[in-house]
C-alpha positions in Angstrom: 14.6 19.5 0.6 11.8 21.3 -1.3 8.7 21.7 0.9 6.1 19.8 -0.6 8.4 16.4 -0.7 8.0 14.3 1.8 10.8 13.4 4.7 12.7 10.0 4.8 11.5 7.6 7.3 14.0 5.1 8.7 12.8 1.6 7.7 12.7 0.0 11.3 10.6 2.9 12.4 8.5 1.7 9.4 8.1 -1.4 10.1 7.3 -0.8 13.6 4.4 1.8 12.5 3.0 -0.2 10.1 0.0 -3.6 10.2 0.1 -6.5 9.2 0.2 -8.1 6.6 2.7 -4.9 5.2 6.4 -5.6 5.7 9.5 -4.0 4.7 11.1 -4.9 1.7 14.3 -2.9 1.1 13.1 0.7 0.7 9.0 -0.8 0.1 6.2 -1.8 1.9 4.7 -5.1 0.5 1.2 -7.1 1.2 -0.7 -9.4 -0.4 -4.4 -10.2 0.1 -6.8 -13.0 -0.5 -10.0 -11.5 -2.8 -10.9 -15.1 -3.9 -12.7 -13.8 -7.0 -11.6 -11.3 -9.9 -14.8 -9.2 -9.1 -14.0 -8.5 -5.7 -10.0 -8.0 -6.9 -11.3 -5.2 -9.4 -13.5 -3.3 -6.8 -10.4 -3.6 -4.3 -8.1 -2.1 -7.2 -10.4 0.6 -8.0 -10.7 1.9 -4.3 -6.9 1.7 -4.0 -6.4 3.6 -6.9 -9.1 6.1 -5.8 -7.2 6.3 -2.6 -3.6 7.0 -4.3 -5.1 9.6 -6.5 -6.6 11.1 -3.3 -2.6 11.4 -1.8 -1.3 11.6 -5.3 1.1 8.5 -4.5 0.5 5.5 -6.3 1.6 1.8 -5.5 2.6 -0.9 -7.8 -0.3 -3.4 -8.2 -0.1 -6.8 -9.4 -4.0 -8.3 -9.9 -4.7 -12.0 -10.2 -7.6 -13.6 -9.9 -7.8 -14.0 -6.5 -5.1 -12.3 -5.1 -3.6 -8.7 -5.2 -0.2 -7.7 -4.2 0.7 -4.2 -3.5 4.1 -2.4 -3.5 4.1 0.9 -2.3 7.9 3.2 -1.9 8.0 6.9 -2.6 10.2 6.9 -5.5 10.7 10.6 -5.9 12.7 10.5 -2.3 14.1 7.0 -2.8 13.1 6.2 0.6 10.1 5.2 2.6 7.6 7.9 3.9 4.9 9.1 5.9 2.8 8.5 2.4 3.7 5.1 2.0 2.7 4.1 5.9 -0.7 6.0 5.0 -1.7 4.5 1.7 -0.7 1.1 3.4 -3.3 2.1 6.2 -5.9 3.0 4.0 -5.9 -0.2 1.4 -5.4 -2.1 4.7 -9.1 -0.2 5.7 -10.3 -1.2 2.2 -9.7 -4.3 2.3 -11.3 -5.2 5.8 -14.6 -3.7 4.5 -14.6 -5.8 0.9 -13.8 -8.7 3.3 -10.8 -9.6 2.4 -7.9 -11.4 4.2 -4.4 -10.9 4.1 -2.9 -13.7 2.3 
């Protein structure tokens, strides 16, 4: 496996590394959260997508007005990886500063 690809991780040992509200979906991590108002949706995308830009792996994102849900998988391995448990932490962080809840 070429160096700069990430390693596999085994999808239990995801789910057993990861917060809530993620879970494992097949080879995925899902969550949805609560931002009660398209504003606060908007800034949450925008931070998420500064945050996969900043790792260069970037989720799935499906904005409505007051609830995002987020699919994150690292497609170019076909498995989950260390990336995907790390961009899960970090919209996880964004979210709890915004003030928004899990759904």
């Amino acid at each position: 496996m070429a160096a700069n690809r990430p390693e596999p991780m085994d999808p239990e040992e995801v789910a057993r590394v990861i917060a809530v509200p993620w879970r494992v979906v097949d080879n995925t991590v899902h969550a949805e959260f609560l931002t009660r108002t398209m504003v606060v949706g908007g800034q949450m995308v925008a931070r998420a997508i500064d945050a996969a830009e900043a790792l260069n792996h970037h989720p799935d994102i499906d904005l409505r007005y007051a609830t995002i849900h987020f699919v994150i998988s690292t497609h170019s391995v076909g498995a989950l990886t260390a990336l995907d448990v790390e961009l899960a932490a970090q919209i996880s962080a964004i979210a709890t500063e915004l003030g928004v809840d899990p759904a």
